[in-house]
N, C-alpha and C positions, 0 to 999 in steps of 0.2 A: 336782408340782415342775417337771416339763417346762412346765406352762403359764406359770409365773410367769416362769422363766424366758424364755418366747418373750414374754411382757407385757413383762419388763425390755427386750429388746431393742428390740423397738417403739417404747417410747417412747424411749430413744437415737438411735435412729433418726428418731423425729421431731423429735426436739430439735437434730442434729445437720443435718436438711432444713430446718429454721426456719435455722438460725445462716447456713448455706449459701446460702442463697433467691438463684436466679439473677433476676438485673436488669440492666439494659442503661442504665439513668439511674437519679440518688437518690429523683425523684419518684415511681420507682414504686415504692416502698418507705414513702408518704404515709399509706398504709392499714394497715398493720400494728399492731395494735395495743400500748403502750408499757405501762410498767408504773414504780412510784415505790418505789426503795427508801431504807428508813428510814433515820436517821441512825443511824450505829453503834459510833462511839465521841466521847467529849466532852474537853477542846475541840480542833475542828482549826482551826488558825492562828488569830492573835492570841493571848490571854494566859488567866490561867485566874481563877476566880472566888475571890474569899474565903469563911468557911465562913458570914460572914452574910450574902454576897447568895445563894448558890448556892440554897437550898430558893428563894427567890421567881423569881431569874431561871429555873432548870429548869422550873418551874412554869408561866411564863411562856412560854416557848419551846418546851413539850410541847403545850400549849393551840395555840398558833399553827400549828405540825406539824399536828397532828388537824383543824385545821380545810381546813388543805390537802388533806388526805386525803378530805374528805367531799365536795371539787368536780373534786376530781384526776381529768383527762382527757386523753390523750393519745395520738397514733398518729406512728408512722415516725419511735421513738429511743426512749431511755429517760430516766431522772429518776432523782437521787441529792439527798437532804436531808443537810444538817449545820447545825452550831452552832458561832456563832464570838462568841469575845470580843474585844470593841474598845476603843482607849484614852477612856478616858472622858474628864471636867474638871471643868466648874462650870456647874451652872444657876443664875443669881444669884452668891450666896457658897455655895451648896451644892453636895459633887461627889455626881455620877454616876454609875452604874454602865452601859455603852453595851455591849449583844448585841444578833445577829440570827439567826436561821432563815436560812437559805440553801435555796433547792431550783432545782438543775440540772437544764440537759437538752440530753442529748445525742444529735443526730441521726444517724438510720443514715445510711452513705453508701453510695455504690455505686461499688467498686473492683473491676477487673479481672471485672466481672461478677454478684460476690459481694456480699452483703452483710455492711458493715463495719460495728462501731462506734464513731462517734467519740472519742478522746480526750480532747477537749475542748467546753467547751457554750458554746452560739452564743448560748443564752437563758438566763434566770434570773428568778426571781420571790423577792424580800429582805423580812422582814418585820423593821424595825430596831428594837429598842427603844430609847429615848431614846437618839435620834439626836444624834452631835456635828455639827450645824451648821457644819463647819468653813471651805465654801466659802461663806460666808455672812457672814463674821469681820469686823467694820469695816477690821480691817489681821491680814494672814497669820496672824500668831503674836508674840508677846509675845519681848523680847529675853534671856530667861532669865538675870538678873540681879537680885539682892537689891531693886536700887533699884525695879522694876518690879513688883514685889508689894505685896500690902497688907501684910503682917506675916509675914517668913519664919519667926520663933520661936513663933508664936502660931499664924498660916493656914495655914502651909505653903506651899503653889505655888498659892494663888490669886492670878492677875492681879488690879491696878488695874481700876477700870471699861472705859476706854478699852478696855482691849485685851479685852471681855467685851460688844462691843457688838456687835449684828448689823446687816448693811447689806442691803438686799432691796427693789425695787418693792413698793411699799403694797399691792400686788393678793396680793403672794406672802405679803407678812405676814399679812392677812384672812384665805388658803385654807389656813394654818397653824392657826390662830384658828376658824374655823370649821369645821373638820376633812370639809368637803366637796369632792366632786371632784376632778378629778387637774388637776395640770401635766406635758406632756412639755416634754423636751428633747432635742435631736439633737445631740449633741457632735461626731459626725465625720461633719460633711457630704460627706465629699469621693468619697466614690459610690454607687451605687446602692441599694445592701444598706447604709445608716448604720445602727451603734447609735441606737434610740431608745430614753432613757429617761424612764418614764412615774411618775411619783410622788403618791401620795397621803400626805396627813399626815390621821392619825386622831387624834384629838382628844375627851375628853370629854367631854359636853354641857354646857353651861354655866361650861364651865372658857373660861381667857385664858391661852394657854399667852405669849404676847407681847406686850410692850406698846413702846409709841412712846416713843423717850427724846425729852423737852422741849429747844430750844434750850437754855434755861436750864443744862441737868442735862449737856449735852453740854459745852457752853464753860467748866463749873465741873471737867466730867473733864478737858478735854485743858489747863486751868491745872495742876491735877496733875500731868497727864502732865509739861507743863513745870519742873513746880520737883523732881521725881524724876530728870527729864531732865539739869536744870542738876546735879543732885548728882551724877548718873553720870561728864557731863564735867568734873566738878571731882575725882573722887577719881580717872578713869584719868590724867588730867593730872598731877597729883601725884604719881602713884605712878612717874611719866616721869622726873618733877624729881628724886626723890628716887634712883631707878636709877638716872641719871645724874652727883648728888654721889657715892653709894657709889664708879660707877665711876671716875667724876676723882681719886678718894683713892687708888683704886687704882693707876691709871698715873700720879701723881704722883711716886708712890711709887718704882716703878717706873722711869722716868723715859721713859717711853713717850709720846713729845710727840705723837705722831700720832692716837694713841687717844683721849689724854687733851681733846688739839681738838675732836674727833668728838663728845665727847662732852657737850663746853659748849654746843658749838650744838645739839648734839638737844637740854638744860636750856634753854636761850636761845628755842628754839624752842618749846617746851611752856609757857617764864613768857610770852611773847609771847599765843598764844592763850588762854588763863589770863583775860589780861589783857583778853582780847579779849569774852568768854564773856559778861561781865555785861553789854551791847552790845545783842549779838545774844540774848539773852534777852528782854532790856526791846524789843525789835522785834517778837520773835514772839507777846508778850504783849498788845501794844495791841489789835490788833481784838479778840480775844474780852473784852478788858479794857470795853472802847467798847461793845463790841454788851449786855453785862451791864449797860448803863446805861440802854438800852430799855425801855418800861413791860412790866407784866406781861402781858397780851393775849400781847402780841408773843413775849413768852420764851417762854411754855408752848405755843407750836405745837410741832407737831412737829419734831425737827430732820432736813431732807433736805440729801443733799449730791451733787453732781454725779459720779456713776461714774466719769465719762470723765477724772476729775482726782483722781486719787484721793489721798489723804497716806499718804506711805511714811516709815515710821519710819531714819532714817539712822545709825548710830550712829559713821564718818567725817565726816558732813561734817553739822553739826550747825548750820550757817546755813538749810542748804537742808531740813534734817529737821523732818516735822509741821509746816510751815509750812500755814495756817487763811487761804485768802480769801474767806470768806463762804459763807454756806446757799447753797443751789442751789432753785429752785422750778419750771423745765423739767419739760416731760411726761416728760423719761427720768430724774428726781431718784429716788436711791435715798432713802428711808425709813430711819432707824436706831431697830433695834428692841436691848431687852433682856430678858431671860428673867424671868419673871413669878416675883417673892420668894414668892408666897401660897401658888402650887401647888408652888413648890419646895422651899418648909421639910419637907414631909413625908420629905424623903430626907437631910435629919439622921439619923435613926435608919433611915432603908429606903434606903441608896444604892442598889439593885438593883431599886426598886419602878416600876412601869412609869408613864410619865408622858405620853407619848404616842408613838405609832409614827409611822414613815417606811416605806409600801410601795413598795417601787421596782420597777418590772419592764422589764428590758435586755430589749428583741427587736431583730430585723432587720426593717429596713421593707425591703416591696415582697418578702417572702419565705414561699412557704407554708406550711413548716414555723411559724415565728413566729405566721402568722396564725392559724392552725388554735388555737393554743394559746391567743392571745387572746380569740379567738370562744368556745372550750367551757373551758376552766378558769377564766384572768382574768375574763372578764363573767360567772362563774357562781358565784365565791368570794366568801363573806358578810362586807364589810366590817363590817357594822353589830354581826355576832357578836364582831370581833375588838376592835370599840369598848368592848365589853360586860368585856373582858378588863384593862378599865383601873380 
């Protein structure tokens, strides 16, 4: 009895010399070796699954776990794995089910001599299943409004085309498409230690997760856009005209002349642009009206459009809104791509089914915690298994 007892103590004792480990900087705490714990309960943030995606996405998401597990390397911090649901949309006309694997890591620090452990992780490696695209959007987000949908009684909240169109350098669409290699990105250049994030899109073989919308297929959406547009400012316009006869009746009534003023000229004001509407319609329709008159060669390129000018949906000032001055064909011309119909009907009946990943990995450049992690887990984890998962 006494000896297990003097075991138990020892190892307290060691455990309590590890937690403790005198340091005098963080880097000497580089060698220690880290350890990854599992995810341990589902889901943390974002939202939760329904009970027919969840057998495929847990499926999904355990698989991706183990395989991290099998390259997992790591000294001086620890790693904590979870599982998060994200808001999904529409691949094509088909929605989505959008989760990822998360694995954190957090570096020891060295405080007061001791070692600490962080609260927070400096790095992360994401493994996203059917990524929403969303910085990627030809315009931000759709104006959430009846007129801007294909069929609210029938589709539900699928956007018009227009607002489902992706805009991206043709290089970025290809390494989507071809599910080879990474792109980084440095979002916060502004010192030494930037986030870099490094991304792969996994893709599988012989599949076209993207495809190049045609001139044609772009100028025939954004007339759409246009005659949805024109309906939008026709029914809030009325709905002006008409709140302001109810009120004229009111302080008529009433005999409230100051209101009753107020309120012909906000009517006055609303028949006025009204009147105005079918104008500026028939303006913003001629180019793509004109360029549709171009042979076919010419339509089916692809449609690029110049980033640095980009069309912003207005929904005040509707001379200046989605105004169209021509394709763009400059070395910095974004590409407008669409989500490929072929491979997305499958998630008709499997919204949760995996269609391709997005691996992102946040490090800190110029840092060796970061590097360490790059060098032995990231260039040591089997992309080509996680391919296999698709």
């Amino acid at each position: 009895m006494m000896k297990y007892q003097l075991l138990f103590i020892l190892l307290i004792g060691g455990m309590l010399g590890t937690t403790a480990q005198p340091c005098t900087k963080t880097e000497d705490l580089l060698s220690i070796p880290g350890s990854l714990k599992d995810h341990t309960k589902f889901p943390i943030g974002g939202g939760s699954f329904t009970a027919q995606e969840k057998p495929v996405a847990m499926k999904t998401l355990i698989a991706a776990e183990n395989l991290s597990k099998k390259t997992f390397s790591l000294k001086g911090g620890e790693a904590s794995a979870w599982f998060q649901v994200e808001d999904g949309g529409f691949y094509d006309v088909y929605k989505f089910c959008s989760y990822r694997m998360k694995l954190a890591f957090y570096q020891h620090v060295c405080v007061g001599g001791k070692r600490t452990n962080s609260d927070e992780y400096t790095v992360d490696f994401n493994i996203a299943v059917n990524p929403d695209l969303s910085n990627k959007y030809f315009l931000a987000s759709n104006p959430g409004t009846d007129e801007f949908y294909v069929n609210r009684p029938k589709s539900g909240y699928l956007p018009i085309p227009i607002f489902r169109y992706l805009s991206m350098p043709v290089a970025v669409g290809e390494a989507i498409n071809s599910g080879k290699g990474f792109i980084d990105d440095a979002k916060n250049n502004y010192s030494k230690h930037t986030d870099v994030y490094r991304n792969w899109y996994i893709t599988k073989a012989g599949t076209t997760v993207l495809l190049p919308v045609s001139r044609k297929e772009f100028l025939q959406s954004l007339l759409e856009f246009y005659d949805r547009e024109k309906l939008f400012v026709s029914k809030r316009l009325t709905s002006k005209i008409e709140e302001s006869v109810r009120y004229m009746a009111q302080y008529q009534k009433s005999g409230n002349n100051a209101m009753y003023q107020s309120h012909l000229e906000n009517k006055q004001a609303a028949e006025k642009t009204l009147a105005e509407t079918e104008a500026v319609f028939r303006s913003k329709r001629q180019l793509p009206e004109e360029l549709l008159k171009k042979d076919t060669a010419w339509l089916l390129q692809p449609a690029t459009l110049d980033p640095k000018k980009q069309m912003q949906f207005d929904n005040k000032y509707t001379k200046e809104s989605m105004v169209f001055t021509g394709f763009f064909s400059g070395p910095g011309a974004n590409t407008i791509f669409r989500y490929n119909p072929a491979i997305a009907a499958s998630l008709k009946t499997q919204p949760a089914k995996p269609l391709f990943f997005l691996v992102q990995y946040r490090y800190k450049s110029e840092e060796k915690f970061s590097q360490q992690i790059t060098d032995t887990f990231v260039k040591n984890f089997d992309f080509e298994a996680l391919r296999k998962l698709l």
